[in-house]
C-alpha positions in Angstrom: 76.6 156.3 140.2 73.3 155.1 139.9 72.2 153.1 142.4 69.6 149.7 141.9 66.0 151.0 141.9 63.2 149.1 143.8 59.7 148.5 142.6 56.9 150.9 144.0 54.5 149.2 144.9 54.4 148.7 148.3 55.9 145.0 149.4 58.0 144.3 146.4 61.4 144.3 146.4 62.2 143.3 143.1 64.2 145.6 140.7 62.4 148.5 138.5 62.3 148.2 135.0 59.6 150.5 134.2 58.3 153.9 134.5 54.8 154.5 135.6 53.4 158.3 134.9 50.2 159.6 135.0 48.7 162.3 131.9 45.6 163.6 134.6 44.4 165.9 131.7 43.9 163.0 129.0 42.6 160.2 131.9 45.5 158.4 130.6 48.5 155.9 133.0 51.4 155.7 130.5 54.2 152.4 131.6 57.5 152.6 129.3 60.9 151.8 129.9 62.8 153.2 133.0 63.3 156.9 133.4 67.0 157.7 133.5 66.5 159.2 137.1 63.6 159.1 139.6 61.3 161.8 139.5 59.0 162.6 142.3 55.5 162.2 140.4 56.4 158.8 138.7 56.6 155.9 139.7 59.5 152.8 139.4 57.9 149.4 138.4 58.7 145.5 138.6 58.3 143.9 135.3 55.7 141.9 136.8 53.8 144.9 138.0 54.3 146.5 134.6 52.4 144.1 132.7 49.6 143.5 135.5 49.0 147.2 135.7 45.3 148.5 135.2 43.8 152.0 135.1 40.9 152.9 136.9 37.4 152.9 135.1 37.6 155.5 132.0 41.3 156.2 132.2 43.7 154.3 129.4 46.7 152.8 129.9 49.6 153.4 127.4 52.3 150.3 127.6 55.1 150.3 125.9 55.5 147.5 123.5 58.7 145.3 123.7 59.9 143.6 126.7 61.0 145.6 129.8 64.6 145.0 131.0 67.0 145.8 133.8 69.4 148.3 133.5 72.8 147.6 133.1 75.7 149.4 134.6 77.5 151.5 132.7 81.3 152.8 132.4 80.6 155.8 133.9 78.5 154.0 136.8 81.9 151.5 137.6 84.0 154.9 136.9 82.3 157.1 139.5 81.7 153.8 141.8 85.6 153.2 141.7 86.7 157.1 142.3 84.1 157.0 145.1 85.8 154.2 146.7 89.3 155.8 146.0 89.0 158.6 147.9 86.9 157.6 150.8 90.1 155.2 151.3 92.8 157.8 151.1 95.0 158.5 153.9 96.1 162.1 153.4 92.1 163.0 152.3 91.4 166.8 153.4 89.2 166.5 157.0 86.2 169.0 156.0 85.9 171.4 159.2 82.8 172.1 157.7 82.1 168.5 159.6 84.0 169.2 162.8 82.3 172.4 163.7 79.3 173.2 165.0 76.7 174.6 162.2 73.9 176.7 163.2 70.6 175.3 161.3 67.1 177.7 161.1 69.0 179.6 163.9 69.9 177.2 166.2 72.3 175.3 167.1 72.5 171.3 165.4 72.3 168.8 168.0 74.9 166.5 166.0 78.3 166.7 164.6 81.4 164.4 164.1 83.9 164.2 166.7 87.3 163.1 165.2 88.7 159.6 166.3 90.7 159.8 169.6 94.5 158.6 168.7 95.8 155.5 170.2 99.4 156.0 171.4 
């Protein structure tokens, strides 16, 4: 499911509708429509950030022409969102004892794990 991005820049919380990337090796800051999925060396951008964006002296900046626009969910977003929601609510769901048991991490011993619920008689 994807989830609603954010805007990068630091303060902003409106929604991203563009993709900010950087091409180092032509001095060039390229701003087109959002990337399908967030990548670690990009950056997620408002539309009002977007259009405001400028590059530092001698680099270019690449905008994409048309207007920028939220993404909309699809089928397959509401279709994952809705089996997500199923089985987190099912009854007779499988308790993981991968969850229950102690796991040793880097060779010691985690200091957190899930306790089951005590009944209520």
């Amino acid at each position: 499911m994807r989830s609603v991005r954010r805007c990068s820049r630091t303060g902003c919380t409106n929604p991203a509708v563009a993709t900010l990337t950087f091409v180092y090796a032509d001095s060039t800051a390229v701003v087109g429509p959002l990337a399908t999925s967030s990548e670690p060396h990009s950056y997620d951008l408002c539309e009002r950030h977007a259009l405001r964006l400028t590059a530092p002296r001698g680099w270019d900046v690449v905008r994409h022409d048309g207007e920028f626009a939220e993404p909309q969910p699809s089928a397959d977003d509401l279709t994952a969102l809705a089996e997500a929601v199923r089985e987190a609510g099912r009854v007779d769901r499988p308790v993981d004892s991968a969850l229950t048991a102690p796991a040793a991490v880097h060779g010691r011993r985690a200091h957190l794990r899930v306790l089951p619920t005590p009944r209520e008689d």
